[in-house]
mmCIF file of the N, C-alpha and C atoms, coordinates in Angstrom:
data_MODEL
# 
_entry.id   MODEL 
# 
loop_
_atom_site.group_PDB 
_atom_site.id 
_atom_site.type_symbol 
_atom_site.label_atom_id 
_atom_site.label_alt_id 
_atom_site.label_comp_id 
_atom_site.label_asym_id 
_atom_site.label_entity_id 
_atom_site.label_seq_id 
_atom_site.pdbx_PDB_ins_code 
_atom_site.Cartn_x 
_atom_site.Cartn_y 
_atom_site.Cartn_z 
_atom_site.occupancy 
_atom_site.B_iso_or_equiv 
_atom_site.pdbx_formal_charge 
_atom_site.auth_seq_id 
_atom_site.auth_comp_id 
_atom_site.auth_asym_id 
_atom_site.auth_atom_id 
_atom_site.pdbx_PDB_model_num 
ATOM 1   N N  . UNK A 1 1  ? 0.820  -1.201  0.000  1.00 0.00 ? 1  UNK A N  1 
ATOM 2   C CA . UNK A 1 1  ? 0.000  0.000   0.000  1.00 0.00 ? 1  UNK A CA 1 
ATOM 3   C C  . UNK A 1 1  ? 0.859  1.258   0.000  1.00 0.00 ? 1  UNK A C  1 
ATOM 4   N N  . UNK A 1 2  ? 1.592  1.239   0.706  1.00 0.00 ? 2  UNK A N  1 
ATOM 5   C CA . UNK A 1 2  ? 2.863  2.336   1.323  1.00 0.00 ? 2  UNK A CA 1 
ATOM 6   C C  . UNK A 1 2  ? 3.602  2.562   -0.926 1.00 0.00 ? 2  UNK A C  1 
ATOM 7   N N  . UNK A 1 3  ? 3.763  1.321   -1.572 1.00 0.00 ? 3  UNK A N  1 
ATOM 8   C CA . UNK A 1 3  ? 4.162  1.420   -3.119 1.00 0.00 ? 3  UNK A CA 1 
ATOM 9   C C  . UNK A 1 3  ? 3.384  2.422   -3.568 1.00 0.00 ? 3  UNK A C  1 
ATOM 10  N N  . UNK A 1 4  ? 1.818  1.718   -3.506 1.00 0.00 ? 4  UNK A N  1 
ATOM 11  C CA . UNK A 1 4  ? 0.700  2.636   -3.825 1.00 0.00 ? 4  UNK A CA 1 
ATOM 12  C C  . UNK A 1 4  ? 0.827  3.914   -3.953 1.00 0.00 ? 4  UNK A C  1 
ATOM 13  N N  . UNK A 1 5  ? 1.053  4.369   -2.484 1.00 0.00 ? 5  UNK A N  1 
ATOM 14  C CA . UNK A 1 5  ? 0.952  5.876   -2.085 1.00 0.00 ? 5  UNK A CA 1 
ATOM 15  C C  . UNK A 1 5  ? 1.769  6.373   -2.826 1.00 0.00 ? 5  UNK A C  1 
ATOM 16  N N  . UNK A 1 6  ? 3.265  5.898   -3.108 1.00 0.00 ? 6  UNK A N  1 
ATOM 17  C CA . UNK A 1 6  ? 4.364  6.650   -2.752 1.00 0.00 ? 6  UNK A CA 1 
ATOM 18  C C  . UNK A 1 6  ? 4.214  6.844   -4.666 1.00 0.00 ? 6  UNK A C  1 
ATOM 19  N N  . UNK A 1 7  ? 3.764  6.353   -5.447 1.00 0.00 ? 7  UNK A N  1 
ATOM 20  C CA . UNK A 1 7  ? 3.557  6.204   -6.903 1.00 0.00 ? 7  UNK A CA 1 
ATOM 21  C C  . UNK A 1 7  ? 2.587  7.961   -7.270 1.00 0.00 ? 7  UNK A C  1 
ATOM 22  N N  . UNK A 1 8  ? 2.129  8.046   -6.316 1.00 0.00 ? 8  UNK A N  1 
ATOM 23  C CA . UNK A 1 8  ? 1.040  9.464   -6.285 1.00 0.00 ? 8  UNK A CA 1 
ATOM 24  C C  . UNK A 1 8  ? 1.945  10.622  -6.537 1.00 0.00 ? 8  UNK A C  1 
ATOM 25  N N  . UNK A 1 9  ? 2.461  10.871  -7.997 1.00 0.00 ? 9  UNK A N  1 
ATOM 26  C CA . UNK A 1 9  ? 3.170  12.233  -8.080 1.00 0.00 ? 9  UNK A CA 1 
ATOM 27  C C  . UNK A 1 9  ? 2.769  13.349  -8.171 1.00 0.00 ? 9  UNK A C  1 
ATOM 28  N N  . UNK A 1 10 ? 1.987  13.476  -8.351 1.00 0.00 ? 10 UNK A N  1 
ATOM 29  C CA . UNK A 1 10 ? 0.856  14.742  -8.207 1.00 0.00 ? 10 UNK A CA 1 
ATOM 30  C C  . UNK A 1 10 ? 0.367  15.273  -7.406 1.00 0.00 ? 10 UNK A C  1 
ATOM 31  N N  . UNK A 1 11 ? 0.181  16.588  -6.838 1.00 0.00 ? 11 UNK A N  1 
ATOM 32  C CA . UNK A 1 11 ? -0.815 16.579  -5.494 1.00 0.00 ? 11 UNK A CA 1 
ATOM 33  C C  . UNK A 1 11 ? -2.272 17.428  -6.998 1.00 0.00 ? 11 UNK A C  1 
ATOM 34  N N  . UNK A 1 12 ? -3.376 16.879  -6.427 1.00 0.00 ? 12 UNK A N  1 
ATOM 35  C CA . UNK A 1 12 ? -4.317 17.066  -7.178 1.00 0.00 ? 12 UNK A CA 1 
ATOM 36  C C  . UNK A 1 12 ? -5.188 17.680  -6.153 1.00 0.00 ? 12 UNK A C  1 
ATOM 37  N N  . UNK A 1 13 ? -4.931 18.437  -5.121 1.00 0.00 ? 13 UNK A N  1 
ATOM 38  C CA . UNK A 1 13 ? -5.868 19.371  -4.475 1.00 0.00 ? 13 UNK A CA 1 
ATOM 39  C C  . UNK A 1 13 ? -7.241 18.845  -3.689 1.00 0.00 ? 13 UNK A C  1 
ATOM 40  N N  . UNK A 1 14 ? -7.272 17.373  -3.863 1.00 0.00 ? 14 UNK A N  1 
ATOM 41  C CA . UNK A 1 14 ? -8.238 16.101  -3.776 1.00 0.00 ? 14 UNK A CA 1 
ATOM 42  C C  . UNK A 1 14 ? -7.769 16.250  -1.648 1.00 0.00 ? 14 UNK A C  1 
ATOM 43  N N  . UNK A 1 15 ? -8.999 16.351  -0.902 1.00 0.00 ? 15 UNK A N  1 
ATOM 44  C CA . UNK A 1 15 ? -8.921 16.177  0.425  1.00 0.00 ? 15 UNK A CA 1 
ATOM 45  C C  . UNK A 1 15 ? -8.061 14.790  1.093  1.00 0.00 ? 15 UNK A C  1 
ATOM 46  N N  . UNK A 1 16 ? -8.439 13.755  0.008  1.00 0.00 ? 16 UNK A N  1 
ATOM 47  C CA . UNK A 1 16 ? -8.097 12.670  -0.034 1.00 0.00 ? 16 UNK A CA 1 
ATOM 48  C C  . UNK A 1 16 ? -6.144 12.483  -0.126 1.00 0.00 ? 16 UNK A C  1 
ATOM 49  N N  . UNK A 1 17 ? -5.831 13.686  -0.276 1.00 0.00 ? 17 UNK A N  1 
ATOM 50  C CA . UNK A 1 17 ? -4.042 13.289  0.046  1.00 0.00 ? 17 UNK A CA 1 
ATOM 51  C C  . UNK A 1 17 ? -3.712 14.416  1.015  1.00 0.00 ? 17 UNK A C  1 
ATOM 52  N N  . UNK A 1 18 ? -3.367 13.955  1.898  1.00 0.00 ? 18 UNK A N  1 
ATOM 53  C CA . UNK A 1 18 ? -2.834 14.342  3.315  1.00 0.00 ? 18 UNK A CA 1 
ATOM 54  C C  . UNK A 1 18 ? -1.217 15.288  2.706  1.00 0.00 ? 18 UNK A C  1 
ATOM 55  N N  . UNK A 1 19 ? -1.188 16.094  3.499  1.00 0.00 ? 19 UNK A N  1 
ATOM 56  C CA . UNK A 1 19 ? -0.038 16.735  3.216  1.00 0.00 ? 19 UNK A CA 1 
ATOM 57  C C  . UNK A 1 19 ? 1.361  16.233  3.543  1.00 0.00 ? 19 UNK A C  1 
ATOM 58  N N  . UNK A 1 20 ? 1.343  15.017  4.912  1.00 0.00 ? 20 UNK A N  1 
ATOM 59  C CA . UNK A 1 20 ? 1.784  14.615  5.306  1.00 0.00 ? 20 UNK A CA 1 
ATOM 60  C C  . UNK A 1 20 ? 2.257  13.653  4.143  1.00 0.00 ? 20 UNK A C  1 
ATOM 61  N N  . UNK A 1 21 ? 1.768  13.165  3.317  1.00 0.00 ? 21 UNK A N  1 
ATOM 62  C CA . UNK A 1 21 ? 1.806  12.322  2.266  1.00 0.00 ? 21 UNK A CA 1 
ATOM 63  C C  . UNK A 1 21 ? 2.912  13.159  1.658  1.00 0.00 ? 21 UNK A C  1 
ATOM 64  N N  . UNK A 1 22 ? 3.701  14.542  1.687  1.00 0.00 ? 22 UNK A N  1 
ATOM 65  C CA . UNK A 1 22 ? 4.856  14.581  0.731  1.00 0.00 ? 22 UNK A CA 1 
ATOM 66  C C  . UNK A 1 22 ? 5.962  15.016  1.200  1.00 0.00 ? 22 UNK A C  1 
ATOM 67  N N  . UNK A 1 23 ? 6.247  14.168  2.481  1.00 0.00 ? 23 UNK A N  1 
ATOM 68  C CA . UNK A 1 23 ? 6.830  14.337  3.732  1.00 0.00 ? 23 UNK A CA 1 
ATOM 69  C C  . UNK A 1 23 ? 7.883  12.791  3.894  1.00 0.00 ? 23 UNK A C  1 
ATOM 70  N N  . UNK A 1 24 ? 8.325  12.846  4.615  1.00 0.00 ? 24 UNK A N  1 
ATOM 71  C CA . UNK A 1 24 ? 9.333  11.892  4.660  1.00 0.00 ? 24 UNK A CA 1 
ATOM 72  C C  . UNK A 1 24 ? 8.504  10.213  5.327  1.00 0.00 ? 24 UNK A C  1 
ATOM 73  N N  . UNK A 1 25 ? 7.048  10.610  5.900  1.00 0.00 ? 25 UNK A N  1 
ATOM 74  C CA . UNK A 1 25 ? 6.538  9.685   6.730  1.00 0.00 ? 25 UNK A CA 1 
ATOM 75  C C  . UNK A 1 25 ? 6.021  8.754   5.611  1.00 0.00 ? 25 UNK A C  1 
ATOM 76  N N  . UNK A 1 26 ? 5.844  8.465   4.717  1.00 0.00 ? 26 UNK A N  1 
ATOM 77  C CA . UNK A 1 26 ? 5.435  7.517   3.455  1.00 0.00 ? 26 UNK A CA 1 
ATOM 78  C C  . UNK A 1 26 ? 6.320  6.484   3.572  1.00 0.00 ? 26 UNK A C  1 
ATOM 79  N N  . UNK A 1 27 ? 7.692  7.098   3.374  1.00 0.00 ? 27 UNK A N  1 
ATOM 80  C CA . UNK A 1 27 ? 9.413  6.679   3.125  1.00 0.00 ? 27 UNK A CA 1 
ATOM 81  C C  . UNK A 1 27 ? 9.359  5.924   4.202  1.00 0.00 ? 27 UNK A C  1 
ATOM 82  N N  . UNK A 1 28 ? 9.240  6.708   5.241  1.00 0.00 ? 28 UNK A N  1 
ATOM 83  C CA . UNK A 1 28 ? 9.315  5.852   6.763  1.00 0.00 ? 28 UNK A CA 1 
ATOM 84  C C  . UNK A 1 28 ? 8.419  4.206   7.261  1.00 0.00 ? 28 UNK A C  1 
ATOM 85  N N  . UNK A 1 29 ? 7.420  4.420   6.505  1.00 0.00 ? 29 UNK A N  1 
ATOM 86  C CA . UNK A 1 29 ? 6.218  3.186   6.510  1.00 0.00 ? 29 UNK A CA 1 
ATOM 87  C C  . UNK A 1 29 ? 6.387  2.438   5.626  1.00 0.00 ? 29 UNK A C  1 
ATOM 88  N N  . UNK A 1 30 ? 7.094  2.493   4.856  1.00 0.00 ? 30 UNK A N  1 
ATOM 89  C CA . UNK A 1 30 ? 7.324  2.048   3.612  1.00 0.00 ? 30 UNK A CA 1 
ATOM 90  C C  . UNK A 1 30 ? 8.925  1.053   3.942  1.00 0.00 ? 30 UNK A C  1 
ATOM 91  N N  . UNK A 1 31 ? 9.677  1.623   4.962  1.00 0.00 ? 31 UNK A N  1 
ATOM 92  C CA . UNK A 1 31 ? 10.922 1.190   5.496  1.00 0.00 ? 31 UNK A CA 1 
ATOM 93  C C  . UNK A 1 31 ? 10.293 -0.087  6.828  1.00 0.00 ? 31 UNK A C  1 
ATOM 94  N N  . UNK A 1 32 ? 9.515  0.445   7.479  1.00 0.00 ? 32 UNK A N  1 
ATOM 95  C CA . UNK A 1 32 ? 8.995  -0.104  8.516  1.00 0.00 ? 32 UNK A CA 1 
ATOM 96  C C  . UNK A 1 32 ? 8.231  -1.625  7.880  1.00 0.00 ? 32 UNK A C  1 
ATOM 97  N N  . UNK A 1 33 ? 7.369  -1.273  6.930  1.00 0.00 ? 33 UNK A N  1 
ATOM 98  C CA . UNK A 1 33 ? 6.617  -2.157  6.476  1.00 0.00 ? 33 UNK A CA 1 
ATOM 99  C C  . UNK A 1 33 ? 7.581  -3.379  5.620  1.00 0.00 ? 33 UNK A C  1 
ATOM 100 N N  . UNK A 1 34 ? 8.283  -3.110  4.801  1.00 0.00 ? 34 UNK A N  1 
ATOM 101 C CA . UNK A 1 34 ? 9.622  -3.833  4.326  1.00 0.00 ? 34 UNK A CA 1 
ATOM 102 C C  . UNK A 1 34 ? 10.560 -4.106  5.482  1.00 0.00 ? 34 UNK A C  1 
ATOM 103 N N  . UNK A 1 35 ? 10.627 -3.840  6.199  1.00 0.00 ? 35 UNK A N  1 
ATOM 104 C CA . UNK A 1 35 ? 11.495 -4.731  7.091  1.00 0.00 ? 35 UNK A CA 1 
ATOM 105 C C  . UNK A 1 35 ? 10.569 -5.654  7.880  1.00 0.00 ? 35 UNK A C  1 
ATOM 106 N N  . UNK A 1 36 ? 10.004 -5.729  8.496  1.00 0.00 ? 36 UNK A N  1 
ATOM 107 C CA . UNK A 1 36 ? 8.511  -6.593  8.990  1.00 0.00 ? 36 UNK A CA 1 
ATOM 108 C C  . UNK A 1 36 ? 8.357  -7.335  7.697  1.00 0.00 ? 36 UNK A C  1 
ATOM 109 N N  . UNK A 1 37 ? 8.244  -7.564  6.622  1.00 0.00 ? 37 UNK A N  1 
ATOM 110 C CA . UNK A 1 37 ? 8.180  -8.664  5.691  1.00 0.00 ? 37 UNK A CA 1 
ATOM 111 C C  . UNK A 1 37 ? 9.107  -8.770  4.949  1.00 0.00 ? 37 UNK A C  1 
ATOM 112 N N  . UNK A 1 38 ? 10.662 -8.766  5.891  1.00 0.00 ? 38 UNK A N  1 
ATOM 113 C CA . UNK A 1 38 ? 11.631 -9.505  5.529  1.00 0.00 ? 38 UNK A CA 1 
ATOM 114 C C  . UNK A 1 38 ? 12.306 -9.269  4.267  1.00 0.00 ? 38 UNK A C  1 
ATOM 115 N N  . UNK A 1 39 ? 12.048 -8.115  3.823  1.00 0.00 ? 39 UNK A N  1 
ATOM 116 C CA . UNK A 1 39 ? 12.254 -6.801  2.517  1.00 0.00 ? 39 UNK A CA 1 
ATOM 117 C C  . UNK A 1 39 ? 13.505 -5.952  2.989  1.00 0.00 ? 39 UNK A C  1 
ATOM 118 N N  . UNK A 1 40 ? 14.419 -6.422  3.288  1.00 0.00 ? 40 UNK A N  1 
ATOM 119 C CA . UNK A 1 40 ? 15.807 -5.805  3.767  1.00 0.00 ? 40 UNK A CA 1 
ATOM 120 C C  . UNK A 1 40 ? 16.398 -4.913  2.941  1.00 0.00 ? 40 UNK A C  1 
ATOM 121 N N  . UNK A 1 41 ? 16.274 -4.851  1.461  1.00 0.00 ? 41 UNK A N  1 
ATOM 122 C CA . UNK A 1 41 ? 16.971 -4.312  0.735  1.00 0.00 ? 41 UNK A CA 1 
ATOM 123 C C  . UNK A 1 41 ? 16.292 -3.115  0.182  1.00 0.00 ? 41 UNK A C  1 
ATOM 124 N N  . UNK A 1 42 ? 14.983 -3.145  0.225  1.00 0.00 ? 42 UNK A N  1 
ATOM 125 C CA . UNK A 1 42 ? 13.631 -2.024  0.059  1.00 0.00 ? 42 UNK A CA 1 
ATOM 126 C C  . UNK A 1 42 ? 13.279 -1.116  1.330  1.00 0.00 ? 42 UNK A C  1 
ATOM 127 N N  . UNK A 1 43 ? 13.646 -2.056  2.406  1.00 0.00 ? 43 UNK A N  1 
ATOM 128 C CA . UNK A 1 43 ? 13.374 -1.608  3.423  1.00 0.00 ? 43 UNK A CA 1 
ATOM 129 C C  . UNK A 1 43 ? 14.923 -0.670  3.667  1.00 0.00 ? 43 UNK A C  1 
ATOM 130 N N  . UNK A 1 44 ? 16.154 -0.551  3.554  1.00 0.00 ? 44 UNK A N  1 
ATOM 131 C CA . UNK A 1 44 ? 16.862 0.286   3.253  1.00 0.00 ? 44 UNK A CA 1 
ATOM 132 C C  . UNK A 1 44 ? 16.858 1.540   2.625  1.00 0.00 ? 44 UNK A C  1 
ATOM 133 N N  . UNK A 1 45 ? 16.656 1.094   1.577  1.00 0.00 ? 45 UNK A N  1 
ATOM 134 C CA . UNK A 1 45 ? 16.400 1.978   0.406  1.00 0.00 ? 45 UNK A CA 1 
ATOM 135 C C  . UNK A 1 45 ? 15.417 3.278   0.842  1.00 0.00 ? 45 UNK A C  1 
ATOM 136 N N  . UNK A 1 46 ? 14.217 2.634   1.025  1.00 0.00 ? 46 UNK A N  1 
ATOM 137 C CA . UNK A 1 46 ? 13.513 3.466   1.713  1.00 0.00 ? 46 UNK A CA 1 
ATOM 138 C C  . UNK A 1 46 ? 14.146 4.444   3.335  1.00 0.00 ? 46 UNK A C  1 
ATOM 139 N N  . UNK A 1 47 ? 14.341 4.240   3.738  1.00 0.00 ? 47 UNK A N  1 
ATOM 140 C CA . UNK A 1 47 ? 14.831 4.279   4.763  1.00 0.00 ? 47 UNK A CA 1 
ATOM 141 C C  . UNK A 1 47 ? 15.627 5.473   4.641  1.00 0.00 ? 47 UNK A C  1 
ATOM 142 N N  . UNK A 1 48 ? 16.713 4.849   3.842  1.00 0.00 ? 48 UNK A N  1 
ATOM 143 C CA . UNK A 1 48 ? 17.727 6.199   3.005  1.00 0.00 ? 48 UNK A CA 1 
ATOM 144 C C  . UNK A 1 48 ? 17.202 7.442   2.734  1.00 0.00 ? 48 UNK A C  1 
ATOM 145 N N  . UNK A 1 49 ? 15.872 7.287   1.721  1.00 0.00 ? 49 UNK A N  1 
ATOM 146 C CA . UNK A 1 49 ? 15.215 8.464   1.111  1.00 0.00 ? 49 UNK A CA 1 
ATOM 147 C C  . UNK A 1 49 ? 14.626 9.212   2.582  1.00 0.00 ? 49 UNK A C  1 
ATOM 148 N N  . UNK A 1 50 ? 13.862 8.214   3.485  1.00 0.00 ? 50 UNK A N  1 
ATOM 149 C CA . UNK A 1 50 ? 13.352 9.078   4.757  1.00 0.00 ? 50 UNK A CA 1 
ATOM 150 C C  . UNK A 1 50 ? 14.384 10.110  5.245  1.00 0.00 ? 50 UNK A C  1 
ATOM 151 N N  . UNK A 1 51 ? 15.884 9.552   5.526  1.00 0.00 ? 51 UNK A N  1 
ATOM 152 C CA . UNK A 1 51 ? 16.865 10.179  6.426  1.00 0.00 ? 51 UNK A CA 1 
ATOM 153 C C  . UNK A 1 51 ? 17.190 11.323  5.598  1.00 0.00 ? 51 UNK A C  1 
ATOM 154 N N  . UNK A 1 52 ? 17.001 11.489  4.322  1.00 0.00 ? 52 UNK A N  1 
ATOM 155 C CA . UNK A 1 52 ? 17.241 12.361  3.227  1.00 0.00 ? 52 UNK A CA 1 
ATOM 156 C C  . UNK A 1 52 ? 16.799 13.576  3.494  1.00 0.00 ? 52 UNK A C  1 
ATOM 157 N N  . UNK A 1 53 ? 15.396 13.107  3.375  1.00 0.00 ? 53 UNK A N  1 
ATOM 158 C CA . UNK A 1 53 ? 14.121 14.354  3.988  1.00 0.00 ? 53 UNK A CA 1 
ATOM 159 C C  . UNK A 1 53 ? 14.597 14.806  5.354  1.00 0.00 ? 53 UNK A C  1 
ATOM 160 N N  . UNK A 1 54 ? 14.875 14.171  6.076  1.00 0.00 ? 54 UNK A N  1 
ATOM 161 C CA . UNK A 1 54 ? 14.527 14.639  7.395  1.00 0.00 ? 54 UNK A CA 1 
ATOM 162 C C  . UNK A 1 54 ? 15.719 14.175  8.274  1.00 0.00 ? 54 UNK A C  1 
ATOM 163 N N  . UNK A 1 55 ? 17.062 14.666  7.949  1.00 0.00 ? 55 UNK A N  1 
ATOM 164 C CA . UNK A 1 55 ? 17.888 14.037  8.462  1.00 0.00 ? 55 UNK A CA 1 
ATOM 165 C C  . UNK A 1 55 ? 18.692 14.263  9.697  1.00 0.00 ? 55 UNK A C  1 
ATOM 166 N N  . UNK A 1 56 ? 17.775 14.967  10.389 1.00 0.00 ? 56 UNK A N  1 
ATOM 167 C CA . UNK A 1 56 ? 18.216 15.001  11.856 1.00 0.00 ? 56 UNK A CA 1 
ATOM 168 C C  . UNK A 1 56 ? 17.088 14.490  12.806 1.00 0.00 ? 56 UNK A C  1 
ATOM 169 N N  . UNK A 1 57 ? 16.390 13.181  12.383 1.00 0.00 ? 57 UNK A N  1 
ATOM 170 C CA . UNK A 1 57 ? 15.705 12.514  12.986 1.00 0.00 ? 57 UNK A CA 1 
ATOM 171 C C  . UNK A 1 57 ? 16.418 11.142  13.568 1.00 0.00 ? 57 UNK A C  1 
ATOM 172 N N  . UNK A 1 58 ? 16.423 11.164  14.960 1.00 0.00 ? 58 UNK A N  1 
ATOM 173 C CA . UNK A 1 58 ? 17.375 10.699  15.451 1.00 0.00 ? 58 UNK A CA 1 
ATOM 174 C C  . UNK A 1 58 ? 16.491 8.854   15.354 1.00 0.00 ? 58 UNK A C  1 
ATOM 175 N N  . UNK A 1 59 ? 15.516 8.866   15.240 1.00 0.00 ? 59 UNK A N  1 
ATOM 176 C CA . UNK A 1 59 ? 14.542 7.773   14.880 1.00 0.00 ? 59 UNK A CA 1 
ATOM 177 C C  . UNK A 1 59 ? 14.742 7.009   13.712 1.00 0.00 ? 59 UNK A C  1 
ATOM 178 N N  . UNK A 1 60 ? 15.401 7.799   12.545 1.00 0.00 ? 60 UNK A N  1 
ATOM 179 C CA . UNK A 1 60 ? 14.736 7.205   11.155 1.00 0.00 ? 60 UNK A CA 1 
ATOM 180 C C  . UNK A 1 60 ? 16.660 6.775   11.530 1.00 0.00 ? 60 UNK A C  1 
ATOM 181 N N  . UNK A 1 61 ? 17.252 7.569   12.266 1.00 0.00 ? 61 UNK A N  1 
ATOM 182 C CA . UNK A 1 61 ? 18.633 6.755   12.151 1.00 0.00 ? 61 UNK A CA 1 
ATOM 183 C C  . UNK A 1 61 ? 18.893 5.494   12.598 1.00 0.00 ? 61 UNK A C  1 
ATOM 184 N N  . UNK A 1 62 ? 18.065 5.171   13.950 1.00 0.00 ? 62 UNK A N  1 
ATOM 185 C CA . UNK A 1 62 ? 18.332 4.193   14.324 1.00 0.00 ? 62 UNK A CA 1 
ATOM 186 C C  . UNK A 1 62 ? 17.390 3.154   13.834 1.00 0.00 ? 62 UNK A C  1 
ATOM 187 N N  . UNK A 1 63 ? 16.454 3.309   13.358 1.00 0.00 ? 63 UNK A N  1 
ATOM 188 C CA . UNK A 1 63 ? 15.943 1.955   12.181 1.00 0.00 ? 63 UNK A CA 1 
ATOM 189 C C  . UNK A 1 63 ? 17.004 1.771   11.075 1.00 0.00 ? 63 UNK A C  1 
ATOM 190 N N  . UNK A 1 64 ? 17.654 2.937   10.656 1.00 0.00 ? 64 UNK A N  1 
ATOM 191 C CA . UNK A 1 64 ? 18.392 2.672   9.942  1.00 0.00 ? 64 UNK A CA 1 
ATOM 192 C C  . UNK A 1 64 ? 19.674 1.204   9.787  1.00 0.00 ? 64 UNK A C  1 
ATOM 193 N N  . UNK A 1 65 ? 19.843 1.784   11.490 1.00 0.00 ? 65 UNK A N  1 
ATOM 194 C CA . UNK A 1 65 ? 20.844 1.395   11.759 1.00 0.00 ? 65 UNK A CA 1 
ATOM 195 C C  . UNK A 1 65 ? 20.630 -0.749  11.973 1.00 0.00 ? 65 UNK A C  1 
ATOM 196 N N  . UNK A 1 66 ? 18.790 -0.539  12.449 1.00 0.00 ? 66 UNK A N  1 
ATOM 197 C CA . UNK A 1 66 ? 18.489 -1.750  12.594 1.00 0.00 ? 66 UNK A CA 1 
ATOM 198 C C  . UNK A 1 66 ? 18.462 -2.867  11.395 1.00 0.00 ? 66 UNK A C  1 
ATOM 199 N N  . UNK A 1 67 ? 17.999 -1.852  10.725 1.00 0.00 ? 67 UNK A N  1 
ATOM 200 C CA . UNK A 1 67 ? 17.588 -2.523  9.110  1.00 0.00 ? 67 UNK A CA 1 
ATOM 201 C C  . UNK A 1 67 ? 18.952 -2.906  8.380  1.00 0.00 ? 67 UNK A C  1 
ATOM 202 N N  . UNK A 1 68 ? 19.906 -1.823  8.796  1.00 0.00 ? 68 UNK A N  1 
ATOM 203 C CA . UNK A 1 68 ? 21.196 -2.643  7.876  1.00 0.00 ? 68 UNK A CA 1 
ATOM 204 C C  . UNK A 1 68 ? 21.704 -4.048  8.445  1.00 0.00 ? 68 UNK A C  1 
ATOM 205 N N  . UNK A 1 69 ? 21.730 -3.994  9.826  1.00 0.00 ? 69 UNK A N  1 
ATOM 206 C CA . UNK A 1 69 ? 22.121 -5.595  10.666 1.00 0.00 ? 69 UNK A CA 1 
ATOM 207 C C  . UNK A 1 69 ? 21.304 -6.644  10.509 1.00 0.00 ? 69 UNK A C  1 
ATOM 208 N N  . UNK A 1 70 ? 19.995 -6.561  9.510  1.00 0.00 ? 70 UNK A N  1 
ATOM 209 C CA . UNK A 1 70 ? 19.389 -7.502  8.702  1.00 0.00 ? 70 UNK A CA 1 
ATOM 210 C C  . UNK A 1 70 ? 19.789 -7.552  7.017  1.00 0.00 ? 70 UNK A C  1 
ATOM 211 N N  . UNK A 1 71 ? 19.935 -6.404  6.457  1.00 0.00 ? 71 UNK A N  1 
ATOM 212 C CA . UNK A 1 71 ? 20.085 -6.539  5.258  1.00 0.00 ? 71 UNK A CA 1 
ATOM 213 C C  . UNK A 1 71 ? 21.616 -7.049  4.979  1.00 0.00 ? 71 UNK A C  1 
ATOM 214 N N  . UNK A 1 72 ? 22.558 -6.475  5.847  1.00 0.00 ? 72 UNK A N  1 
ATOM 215 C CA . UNK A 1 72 ? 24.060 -7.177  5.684  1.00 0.00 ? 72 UNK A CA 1 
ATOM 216 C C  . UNK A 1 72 ? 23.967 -8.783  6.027  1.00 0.00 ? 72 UNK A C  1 
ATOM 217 N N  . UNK A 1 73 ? 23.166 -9.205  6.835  1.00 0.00 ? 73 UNK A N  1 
ATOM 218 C CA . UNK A 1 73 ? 23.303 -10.051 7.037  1.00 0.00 ? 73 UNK A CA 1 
ATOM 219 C C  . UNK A 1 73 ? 22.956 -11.255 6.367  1.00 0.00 ? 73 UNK A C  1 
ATOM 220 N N  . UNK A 1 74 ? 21.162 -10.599 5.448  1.00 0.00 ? 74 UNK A N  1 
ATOM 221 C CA . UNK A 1 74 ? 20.976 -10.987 3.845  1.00 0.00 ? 74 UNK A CA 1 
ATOM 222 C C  . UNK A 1 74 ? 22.223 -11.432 3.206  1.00 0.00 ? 74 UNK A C  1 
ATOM 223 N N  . UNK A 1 75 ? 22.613 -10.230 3.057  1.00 0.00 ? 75 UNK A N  1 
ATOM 224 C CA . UNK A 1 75 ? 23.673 -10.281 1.808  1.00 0.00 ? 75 UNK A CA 1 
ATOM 225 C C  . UNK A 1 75 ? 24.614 -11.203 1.839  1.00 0.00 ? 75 UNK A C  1 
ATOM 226 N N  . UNK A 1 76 ? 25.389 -11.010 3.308  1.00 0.00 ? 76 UNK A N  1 
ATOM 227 C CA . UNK A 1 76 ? 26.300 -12.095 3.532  1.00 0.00 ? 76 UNK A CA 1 
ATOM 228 C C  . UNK A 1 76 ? 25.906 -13.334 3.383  1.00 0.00 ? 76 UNK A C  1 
ATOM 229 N N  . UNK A 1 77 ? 24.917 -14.297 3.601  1.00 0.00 ? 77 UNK A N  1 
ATOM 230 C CA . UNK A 1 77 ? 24.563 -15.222 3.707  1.00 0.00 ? 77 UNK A CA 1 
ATOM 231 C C  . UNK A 1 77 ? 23.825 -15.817 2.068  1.00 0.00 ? 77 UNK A C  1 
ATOM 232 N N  . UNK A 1 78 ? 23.572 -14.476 1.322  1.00 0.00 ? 78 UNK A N  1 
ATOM 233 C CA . UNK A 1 78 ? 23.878 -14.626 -0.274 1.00 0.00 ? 78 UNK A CA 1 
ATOM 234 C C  . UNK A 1 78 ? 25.173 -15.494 -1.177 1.00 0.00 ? 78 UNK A C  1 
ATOM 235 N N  . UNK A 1 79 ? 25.967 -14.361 -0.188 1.00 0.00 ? 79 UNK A N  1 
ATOM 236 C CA . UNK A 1 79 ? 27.058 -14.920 -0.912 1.00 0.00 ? 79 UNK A CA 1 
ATOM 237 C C  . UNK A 1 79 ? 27.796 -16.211 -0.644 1.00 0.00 ? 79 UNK A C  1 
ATOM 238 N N  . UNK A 1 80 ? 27.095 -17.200 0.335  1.00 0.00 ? 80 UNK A N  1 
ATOM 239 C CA . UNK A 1 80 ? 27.819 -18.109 0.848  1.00 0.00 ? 80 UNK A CA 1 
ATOM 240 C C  . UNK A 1 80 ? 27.791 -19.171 0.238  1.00 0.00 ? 80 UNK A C  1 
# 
């Protein structure tokens, strides 16, 4: 759903998109939600773009920080 949203390039003046919607919190749910279904590498990614927006959020750092000690650990175990 969080794909959904984040696909919405337009703001169309519609009540129906939150302002909050062009804000870093999409990025953030979108990081949250990919790591909870084991999406390590999306769930990064995302993650990245949040800290981008808003990068003295001492929050989006330390998911950050959580999400890479799953996604390295992906990776490593890729390559084995």
């Amino acid at each position: 759903m969080t794909e959904k949203a984040l696909a919405i390039t337009e703001k169309t003046g519609s009540y129906l998109l939150e302002t909050d919607s062009w804000g870093y919190e999409l990025y953030d749910l979108a990081a949250i939600c990919c790591y909870r279904l084991g999406m390590y590498e999306k769930a990064h990614n995302y993650a990245l773009i949040a800290i981008k927006m808003e990068p003295d959020d001492i929050r989006l750092k330390r998911n950050l920080e959580l999400i890479d000690i799953k996604y390295n650990a992906a990776l490593e175990s890729s390559h084995e």
